[in-house]
Each structure stands twice: as C-alpha cells, then as structure tokens.
C-alpha positions as CSV (number, residue, x, y, z in Angstrom):
1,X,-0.5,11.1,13.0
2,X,-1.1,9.8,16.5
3,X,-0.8,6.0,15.4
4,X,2.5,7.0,14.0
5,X,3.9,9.4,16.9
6,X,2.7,7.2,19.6
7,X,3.1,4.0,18.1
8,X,0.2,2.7,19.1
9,X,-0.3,0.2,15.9
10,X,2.9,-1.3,17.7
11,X,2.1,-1.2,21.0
12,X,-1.1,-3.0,19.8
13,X,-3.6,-0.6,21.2
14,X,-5.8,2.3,19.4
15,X,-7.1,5.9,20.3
16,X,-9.9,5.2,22.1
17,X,-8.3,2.5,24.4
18,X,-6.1,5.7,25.1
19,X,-7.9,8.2,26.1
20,X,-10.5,6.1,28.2
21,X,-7.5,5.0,30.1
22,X,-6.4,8.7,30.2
23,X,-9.6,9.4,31.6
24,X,-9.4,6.6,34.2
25,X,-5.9,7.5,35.6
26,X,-6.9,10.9,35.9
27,X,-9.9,10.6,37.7
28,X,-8.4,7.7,40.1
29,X,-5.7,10.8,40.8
30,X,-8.4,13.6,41.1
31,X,-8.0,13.5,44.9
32,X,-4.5,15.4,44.4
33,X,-6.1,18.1,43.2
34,X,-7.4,18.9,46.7
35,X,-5.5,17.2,49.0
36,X,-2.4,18.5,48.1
37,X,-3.3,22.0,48.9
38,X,-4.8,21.5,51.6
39,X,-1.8,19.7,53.5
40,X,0.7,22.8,51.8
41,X,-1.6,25.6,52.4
42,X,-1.1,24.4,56.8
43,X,2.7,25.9,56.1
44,X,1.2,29.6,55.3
45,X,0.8,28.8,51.5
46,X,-1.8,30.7,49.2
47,X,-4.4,27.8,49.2
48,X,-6.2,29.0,45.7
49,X,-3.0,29.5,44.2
50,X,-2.0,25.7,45.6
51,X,-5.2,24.4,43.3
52,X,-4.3,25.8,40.3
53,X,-0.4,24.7,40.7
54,X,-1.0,21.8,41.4
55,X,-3.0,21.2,37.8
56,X,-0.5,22.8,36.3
57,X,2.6,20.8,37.4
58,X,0.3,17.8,37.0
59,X,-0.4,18.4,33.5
60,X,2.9,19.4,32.3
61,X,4.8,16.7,33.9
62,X,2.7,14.3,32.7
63,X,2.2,15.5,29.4
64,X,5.8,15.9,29.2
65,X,6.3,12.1,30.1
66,X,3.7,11.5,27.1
67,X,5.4,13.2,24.3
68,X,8.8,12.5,25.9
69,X,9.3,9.1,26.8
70,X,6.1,7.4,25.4
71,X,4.8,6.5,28.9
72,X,1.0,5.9,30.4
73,X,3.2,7.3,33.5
74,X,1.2,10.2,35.5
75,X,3.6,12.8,37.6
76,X,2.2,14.7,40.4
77,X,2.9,16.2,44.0
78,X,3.8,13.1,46.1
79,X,1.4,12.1,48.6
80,X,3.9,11.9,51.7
81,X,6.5,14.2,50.3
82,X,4.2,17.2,50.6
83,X,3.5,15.8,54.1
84,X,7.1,15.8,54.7
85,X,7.6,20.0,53.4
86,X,4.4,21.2,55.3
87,X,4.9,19.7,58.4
88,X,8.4,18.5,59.1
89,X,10.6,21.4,56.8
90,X,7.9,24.4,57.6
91,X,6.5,23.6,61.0
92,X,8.8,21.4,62.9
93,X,12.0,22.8,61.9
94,X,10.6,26.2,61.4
95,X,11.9,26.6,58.1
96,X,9.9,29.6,55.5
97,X,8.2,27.6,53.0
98,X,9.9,29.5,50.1
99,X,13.3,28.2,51.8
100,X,11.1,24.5,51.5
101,X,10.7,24.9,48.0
102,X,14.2,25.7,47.5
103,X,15.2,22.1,49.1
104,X,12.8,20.7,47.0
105,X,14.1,22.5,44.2
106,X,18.3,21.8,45.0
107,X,17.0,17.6,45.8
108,X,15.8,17.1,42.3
109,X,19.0,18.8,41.1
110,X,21.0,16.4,42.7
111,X,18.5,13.8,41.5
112,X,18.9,14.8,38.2
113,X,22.6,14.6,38.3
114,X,22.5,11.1,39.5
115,X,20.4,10.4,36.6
116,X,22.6,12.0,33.8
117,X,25.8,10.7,35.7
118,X,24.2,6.9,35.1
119,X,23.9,5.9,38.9
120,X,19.9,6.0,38.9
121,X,19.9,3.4,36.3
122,X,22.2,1.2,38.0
123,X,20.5,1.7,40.8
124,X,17.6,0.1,39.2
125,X,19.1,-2.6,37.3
126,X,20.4,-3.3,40.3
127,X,17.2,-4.9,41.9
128,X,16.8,-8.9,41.2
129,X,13.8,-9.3,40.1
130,X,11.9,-11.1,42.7
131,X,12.2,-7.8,44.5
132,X,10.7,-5.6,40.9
133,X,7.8,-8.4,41.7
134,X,7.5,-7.8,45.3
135,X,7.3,-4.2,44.5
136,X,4.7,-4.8,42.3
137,X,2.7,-6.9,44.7
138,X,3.8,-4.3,47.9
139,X,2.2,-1.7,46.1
140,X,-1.0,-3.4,45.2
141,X,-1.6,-3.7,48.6
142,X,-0.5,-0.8,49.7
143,X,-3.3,1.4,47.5
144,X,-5.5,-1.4,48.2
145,X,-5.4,-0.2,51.5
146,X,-5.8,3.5,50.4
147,X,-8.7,2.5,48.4
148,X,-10.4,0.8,51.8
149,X,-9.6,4.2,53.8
150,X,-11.1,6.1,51.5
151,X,-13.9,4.1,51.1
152,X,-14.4,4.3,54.9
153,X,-14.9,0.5,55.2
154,X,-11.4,0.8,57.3
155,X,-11.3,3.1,60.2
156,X,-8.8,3.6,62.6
157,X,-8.5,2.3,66.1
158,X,-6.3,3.6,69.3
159,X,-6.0,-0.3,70.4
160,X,-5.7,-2.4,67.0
161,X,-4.8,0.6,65.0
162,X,-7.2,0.0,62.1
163,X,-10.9,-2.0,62.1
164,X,-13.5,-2.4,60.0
165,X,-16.2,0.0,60.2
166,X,-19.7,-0.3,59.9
167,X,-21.8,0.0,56.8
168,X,-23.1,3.3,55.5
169,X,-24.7,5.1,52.8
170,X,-21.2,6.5,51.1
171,X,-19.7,2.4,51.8
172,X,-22.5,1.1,50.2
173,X,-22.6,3.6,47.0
174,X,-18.5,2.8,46.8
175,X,-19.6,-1.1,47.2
176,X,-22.1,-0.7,44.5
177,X,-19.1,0.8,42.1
178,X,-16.8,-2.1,42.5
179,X,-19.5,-4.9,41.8
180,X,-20.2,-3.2,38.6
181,X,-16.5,-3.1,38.1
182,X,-16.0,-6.6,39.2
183,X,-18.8,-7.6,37.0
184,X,-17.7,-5.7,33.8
185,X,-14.1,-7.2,34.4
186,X,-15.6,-10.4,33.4
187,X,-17.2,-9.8,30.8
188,X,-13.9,-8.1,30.0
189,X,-15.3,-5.2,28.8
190,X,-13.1,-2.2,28.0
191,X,-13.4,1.1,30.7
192,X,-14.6,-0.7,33.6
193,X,-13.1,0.7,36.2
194,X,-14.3,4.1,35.0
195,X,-17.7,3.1,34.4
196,X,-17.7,2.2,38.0
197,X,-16.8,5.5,39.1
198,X,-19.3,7.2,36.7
199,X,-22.1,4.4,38.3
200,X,-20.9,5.4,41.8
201,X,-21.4,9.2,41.2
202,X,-24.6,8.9,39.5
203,X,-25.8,7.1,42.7
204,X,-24.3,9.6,45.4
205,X,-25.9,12.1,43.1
206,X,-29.4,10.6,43.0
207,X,-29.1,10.3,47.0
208,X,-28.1,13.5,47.6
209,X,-24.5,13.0,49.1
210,X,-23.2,15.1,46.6
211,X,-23.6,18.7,47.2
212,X,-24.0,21.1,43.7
213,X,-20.9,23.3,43.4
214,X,-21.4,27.3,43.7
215,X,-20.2,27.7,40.6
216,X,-18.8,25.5,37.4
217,X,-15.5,28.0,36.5
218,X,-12.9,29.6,38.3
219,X,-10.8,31.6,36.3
220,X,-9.1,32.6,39.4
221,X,-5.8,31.4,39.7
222,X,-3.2,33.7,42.1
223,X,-0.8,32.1,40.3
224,X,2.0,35.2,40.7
225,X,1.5,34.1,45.2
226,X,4.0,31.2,44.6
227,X,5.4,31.2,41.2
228,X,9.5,32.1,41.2
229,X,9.4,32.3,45.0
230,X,11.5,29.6,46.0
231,X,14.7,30.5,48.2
232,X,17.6,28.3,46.7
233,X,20.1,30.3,48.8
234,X,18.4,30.6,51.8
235,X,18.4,26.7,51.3
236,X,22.2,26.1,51.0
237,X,22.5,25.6,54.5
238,X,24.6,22.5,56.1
239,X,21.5,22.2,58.7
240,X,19.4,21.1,55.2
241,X,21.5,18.8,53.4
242,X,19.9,16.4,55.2
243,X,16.1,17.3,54.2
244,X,17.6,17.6,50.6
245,X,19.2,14.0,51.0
246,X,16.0,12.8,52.2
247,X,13.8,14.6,49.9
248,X,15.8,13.0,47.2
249,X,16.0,9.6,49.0
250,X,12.4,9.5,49.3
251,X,11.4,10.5,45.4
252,X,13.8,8.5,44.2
253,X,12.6,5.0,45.7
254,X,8.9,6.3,45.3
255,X,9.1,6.8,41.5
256,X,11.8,4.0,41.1
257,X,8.8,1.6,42.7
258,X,6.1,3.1,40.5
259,X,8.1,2.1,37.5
260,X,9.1,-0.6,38.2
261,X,5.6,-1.4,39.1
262,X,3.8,0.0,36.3
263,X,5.7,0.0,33.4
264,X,5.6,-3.8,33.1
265,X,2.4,-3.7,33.5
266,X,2.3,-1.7,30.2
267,X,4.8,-4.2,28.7
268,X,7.7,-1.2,27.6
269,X,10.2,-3.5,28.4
270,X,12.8,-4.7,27.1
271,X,14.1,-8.3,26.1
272,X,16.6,-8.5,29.4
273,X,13.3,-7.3,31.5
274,X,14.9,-3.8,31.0
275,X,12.8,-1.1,30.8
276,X,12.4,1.0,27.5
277,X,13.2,4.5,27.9
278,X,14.4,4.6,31.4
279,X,16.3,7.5,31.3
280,X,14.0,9.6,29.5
281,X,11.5,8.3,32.9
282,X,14.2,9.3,35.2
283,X,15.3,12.2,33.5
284,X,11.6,13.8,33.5
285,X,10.8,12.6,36.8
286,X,13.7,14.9,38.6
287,X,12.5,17.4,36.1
288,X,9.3,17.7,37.2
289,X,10.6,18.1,40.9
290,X,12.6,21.2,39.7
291,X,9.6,22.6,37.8
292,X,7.0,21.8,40.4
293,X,9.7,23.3,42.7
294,X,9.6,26.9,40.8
295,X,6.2,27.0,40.2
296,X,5.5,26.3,44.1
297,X,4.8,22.6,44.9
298,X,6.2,20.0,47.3
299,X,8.1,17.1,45.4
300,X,6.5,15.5,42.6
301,X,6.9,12.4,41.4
302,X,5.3,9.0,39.3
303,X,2.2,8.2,40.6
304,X,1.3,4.5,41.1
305,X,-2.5,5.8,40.0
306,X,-0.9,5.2,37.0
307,X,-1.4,1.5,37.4
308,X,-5.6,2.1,36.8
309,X,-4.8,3.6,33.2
310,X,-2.4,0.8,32.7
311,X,-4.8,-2.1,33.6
312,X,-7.1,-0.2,31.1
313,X,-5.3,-0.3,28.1
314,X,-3.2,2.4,28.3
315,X,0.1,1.7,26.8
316,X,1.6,4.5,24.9
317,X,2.1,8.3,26.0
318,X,-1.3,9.2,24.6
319,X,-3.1,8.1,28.0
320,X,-0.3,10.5,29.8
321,X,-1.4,13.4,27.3
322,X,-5.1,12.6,28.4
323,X,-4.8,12.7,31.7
324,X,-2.4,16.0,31.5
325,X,-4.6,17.3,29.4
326,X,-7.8,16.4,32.1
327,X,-5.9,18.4,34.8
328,X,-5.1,21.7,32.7
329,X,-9.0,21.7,32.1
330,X,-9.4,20.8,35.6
331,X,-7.8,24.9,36.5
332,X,-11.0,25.9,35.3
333,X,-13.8,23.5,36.0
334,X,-11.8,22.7,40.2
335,X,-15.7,23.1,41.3
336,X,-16.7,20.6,38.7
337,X,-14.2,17.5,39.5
338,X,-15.0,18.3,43.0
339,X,-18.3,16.5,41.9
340,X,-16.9,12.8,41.9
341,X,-16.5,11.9,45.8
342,X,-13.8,10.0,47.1
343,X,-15.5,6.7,47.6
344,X,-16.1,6.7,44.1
345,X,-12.7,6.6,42.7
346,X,-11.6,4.3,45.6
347,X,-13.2,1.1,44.6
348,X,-10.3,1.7,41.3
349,X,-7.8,1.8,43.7
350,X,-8.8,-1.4,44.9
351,X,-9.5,-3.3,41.5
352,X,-5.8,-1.7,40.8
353,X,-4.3,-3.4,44.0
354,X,-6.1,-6.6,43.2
355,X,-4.5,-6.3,39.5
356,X,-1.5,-5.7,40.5
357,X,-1.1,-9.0,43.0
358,X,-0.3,-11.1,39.8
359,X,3.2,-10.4,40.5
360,X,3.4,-12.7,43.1
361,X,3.8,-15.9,41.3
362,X,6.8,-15.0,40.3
363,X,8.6,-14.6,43.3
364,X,10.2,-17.8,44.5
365,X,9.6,-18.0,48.4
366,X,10.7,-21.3,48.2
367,X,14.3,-19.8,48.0
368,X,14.2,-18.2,50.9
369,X,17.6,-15.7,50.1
370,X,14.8,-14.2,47.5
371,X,11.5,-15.1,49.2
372,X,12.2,-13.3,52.8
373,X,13.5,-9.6,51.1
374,X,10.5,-9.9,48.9
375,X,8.3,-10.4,52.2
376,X,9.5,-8.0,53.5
377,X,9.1,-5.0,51.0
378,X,5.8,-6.6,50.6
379,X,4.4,-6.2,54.0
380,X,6.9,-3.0,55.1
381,X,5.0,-1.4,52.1
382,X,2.0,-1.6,53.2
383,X,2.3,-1.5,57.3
384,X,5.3,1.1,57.0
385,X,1.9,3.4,54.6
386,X,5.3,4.5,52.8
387,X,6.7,3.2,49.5
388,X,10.3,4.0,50.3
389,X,9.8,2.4,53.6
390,X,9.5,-0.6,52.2
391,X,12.0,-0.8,49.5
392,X,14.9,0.5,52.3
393,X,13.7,-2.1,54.7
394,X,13.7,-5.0,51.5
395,X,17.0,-4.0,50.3
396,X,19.0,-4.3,53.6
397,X,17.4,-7.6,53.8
398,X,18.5,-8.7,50.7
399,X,22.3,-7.4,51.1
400,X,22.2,-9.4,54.5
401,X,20.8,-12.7,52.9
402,X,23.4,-12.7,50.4
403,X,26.3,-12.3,53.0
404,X,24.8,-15.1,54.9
405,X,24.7,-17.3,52.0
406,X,28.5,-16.5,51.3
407,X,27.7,-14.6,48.1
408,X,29.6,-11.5,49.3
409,X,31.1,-11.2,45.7
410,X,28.1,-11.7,43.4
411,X,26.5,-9.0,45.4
412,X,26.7,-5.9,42.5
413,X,28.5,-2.5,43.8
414,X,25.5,-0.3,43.3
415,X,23.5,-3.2,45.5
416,X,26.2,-2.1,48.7
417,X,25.4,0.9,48.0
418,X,21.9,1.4,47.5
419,X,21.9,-1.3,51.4
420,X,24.1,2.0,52.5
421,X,21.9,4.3,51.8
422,X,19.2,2.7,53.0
423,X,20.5,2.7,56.5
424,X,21.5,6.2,56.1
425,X,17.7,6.7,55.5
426,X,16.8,5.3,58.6
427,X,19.1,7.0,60.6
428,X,18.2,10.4,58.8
C-alpha cells in the first residue's frame, strides 16, 4: 500500500530509504523544538505550552505535505519569522502577542489568496534559472554557516564580526561526527549523515557532556494557554498592514527558496524544470501559517532542513510523514530529544551545505547579466543570515541588468513586479 500511495517504485526509492531519511530531517530540525519557544515565550507566551505547539504544527504541516503533495518537504516555525513576532510585533511595537498571532494568521490568508489567485506560481516561474541555482548554492552556504555556529568552531567578534574559535571538547565530538559522515559518504553508504549524529551523541554521552533528563515523558501539554487565542480584529489595524505585508513577504521568499532549493534536489520536477505539484506546496505552505497561527505559533514555513532528508534518499512524502510523525512522538518524549546536543546535528547541516554547492556549475558567470544577480543572492544569503534578504537583493539586480542590456521587453511582468516588491521590502 505505501509503494502504491507514495509511488515510491517510481520515484525509484523504497521504505527504508524513507524513513531513514525521515529520521535524518527530523533530527537535523530537532533544534526547533526548543528554540522556538524559547525566542516566543520573551513576548509573555506560555513556554510549556510553546513546546508542545510547536510539535504539533510541525507534525501536522508536514505530514500534511506528505500525504498531500507527495513531498520530502518539512514545515515548521520559521527561524527569523518568530524572531521577527517576539521581538519586533510584541516588544518593539508593543503589540499583545494574541494581536501577533492574528497578523500572522491574516498574512498567510493573504498568502494563500495569492496562491489560489495564480500569482505565487508566476512568481516562481518567474526566476531564470541561474538564480533557482544560486538559490540553491546561497543556501548551502548559508546553513553551512549555521552548522559552524552551532558547532562553535565560529564565534563572533565586535571587530571582524565572526572568527574562528579555539578547539574544545563539544568541537571536537561535532568534528568526530562529520569525519565519520565524510567517510561513510564515500563509501556511499546509505544513512550517513544520521549515523554521524548517532556517533556524535554516543561520544558526548561517554564524556559526560550530556546531562540525563529528569524524566523521559511529559504528558503535560497547556495546550488550552494559546490554542484559539489569536486576535484577528484586534489585528485589522492600518498601523499593521505593514507587519502583515512583511510577514507575508518574508515566508513567501523563505519557502519559495526552500523549494526551489530542495525539490530538485529530490528530482519532482517537471520536463520544463517545473516543479511537480507546486501548488499543492504553496497551497499547504500558507496553510500551515493559518494553522500554526490558531494553534499559537509565529509563521511557519518549508524548512531547508529538508535538504538533509533529501540528500538521503528521501524522495516521496513518506520521509515528510516520518519526520511528522518523529515530532508528534516528540510531545511526549521533549526530555528525550533533548538528549542529542546541537553540535551533533550540526556537522549535517554542514555535509547539507556542502551538498547543496553542486548547483553552481550551472550558473554561467561568464554571462555576467546572469552571473552578477546570481552572486549576489549567493553571498547576500549568507552575509545578510536571511534567505529573503538575499533573493530581494538578487532580484533587483537582475531587473537592473536586464534594463542595462536593453532587454526591457523580455523582462516577464511578474519579474517587475516581484523587483517592486522587493524594494518595497527594503523600505518596509
């Protein structure tokens, strides 16, 4: 029945290959579990109830995306867009975070809208190529960077902004991880990169830098603090169409860019380079928002995680199942996952980011109309630390290269106005 549903006779891949890369995305993600509440709970949130909705919207979203669209694609609370509720909406602009939630809630309304209306697509069969490549490779570096951060061989510096820090135990166990990844990579042998994050737990277990949990289960949830508590009319305010515009701005480049990114990488696309199922993607992406929005969550959105499951075989909807499947378990056993430290899952991030720079050969820099856009979502990406950063800064480029070169008319109307709203993002 699952060969058949997921189609993974077609897809040439098989149950096992599945669920190990189910497994893989989800523990590569694991972080979210914890760092989104902590970053929402600064804005007076319930922080036990934060825990246990962020599994949930995790696991339904993505699960969702499994059965739906037949996608390795993992949603979650967006890293940055939770950043942006907490500490911009709630504590700079003093807003009530149940008035947040109901921005978050109204931009993937609008999102959704855009989808059903047809523009979101355009939008992305918009991009040339070269710039779906430089995505690619823009985002390999950018989690490549993550992955060094949270591996704590990068530190940052008030006069160079970031330097290389010196070796410890916690490096060293992370190190240890990626040369067993690295090594079972060549022998091409399937799971690696989780293998490496099971070898680098084992290790911080054995000396001692993992402290035992207090308990295995917690069956309490507080679920009732945040569910339903959204403030949609509190949040029709002309003062907060511009969150909501940026909120929706912001999500829609992120999980355009994670597409784009990944789903190639899983090769659902089609014979024109579309890819399959698009709308279905898009459709459930600014679904998720809505839902994550009700049961009391920031913005959620595609996670480029994704990419780790990808790179291990995962190629139908049954890895996204997995990995939902991982973070509804995950409610109860929060103590448990807690286990595998960060600089065990960030050696992934980089073997991902590494993956992930194959993209580049097929960007032309020898044309520089195409090779200077892509160079600059590339490196905006990762110096800008924001997805939609880059992409904004790439697309301007690209509009502006074309008008040079006197190609005004072959520039494609939802091109002029994706450049448009681009500079409306900066000036937001």
């Amino acid at each position: 029945m699952l060969n058949r549903f997921f189609q993974l006779g077609q897809r040439r891949t098989n149950a096992r290959t599945e669920c190990i890369a189910g497994l893989t995305t989800f523990l590569t993600m694991a972080y979210i579990i914890f760092v989104n509440p902590a970053i929402l709970s600064q804005a007076g949130m319930n922080k036990e109830a934060l825990i246990a909705v962020t599994c949930l919207v995790t696991a339904v979203s993505t699960i969702a995306t499994g059965l739906f669209a037949n996608a390795p694609i993992a949603m979650a609370p967006g890293m940055g867009l939770n950043a942006f509720f907490a500490f911009t909406l709630v504590i700079t602009r003093q807003v009530s975070w149940q008035t947040a939630l109901g921005v978050v809630f109204l931009s993937g309304l609008f999102f959704l809208i855009l989808t059903l209306v047809g523009l979101r697509k355009k939008l992305v069969e918009a991009i040339p190529q070269s710039l779906i490549s430089a995505i690619a490779v823009g985002i390999g570096l950018f989690i490549t960077f993550i992955g060094l951060q949270n591996l704590g061989l990068i530190k940052s510096d008030p006069v160079t902004f970031v330097s290389g820090a010196a070796l410890n135990r916690t490096i060293l166990i992370g190190l240890a991880g990626l040369l067993v990844m690295i090594f079972l990579e060549m022998k091409r042998v399937p799971g690696a990169l989780l293998m490496g994050i099971l070898f680098s737990t084992v290790l911080a277990i054995l000396f001692g830098q993992i402290q035992p949990p207090q308990r295995v289960i917690s069956t309490q949830f507080h679920l009732s603090e945040l569910f339903l508590k959204m403030d949609v009319i509190g949040s029709l305010k002309w003062s907060l169409f511009s969150s909501i515009f940026t909120l929706m701005f912001i999500d829609m480049f992120d999980s355009i860019g994670t597409l784009l990114a990944v789903v190639p990488q899983a090769g659902l696309v089609e014979k024109d380079d579309k890819i399959k199922s698009i709308d279905r993607l898009l459709i459930l992406d600014a679904g998720a928002t809505m839902f994550g929005a009700v049961c009391g969550t920031s913005t959620t959105t595609a996670y480029i995680e994704s990419a780790a499951g990808v790179e291990q075989g995962g190629r139908t909807g049954l890895t996204a199942v997995v990995t939902g499947i991982l973070f509804l378990l995950a409610m109860l056993f929060v103590p448990l996952v807690g286990i595998v430290p960060q600089y065990a899952t960030a050696p992934a991030l980089i073997m991902v980011g590494l993956f992930m720079m194959k993209e580049i050969r097929r960007i032309d820099f020898s044309d520089i109309r195409h090779g200077l856009p892509a160079f600059v979502i590339i490196v905006m990406i990762a110096l800008s630390y924001s997805i939609s950063t880059g992409l904004a800064f790439g697309f301007i480029a690209f509009t502006l290269m074309e008008v040079m070169a006197g190609r005004i008319r072959e520039i494609k109307p939802t091109m002029w106005l994706i450049a448009v709203l681009s500079i409306f993002y900066f000036c937001v």
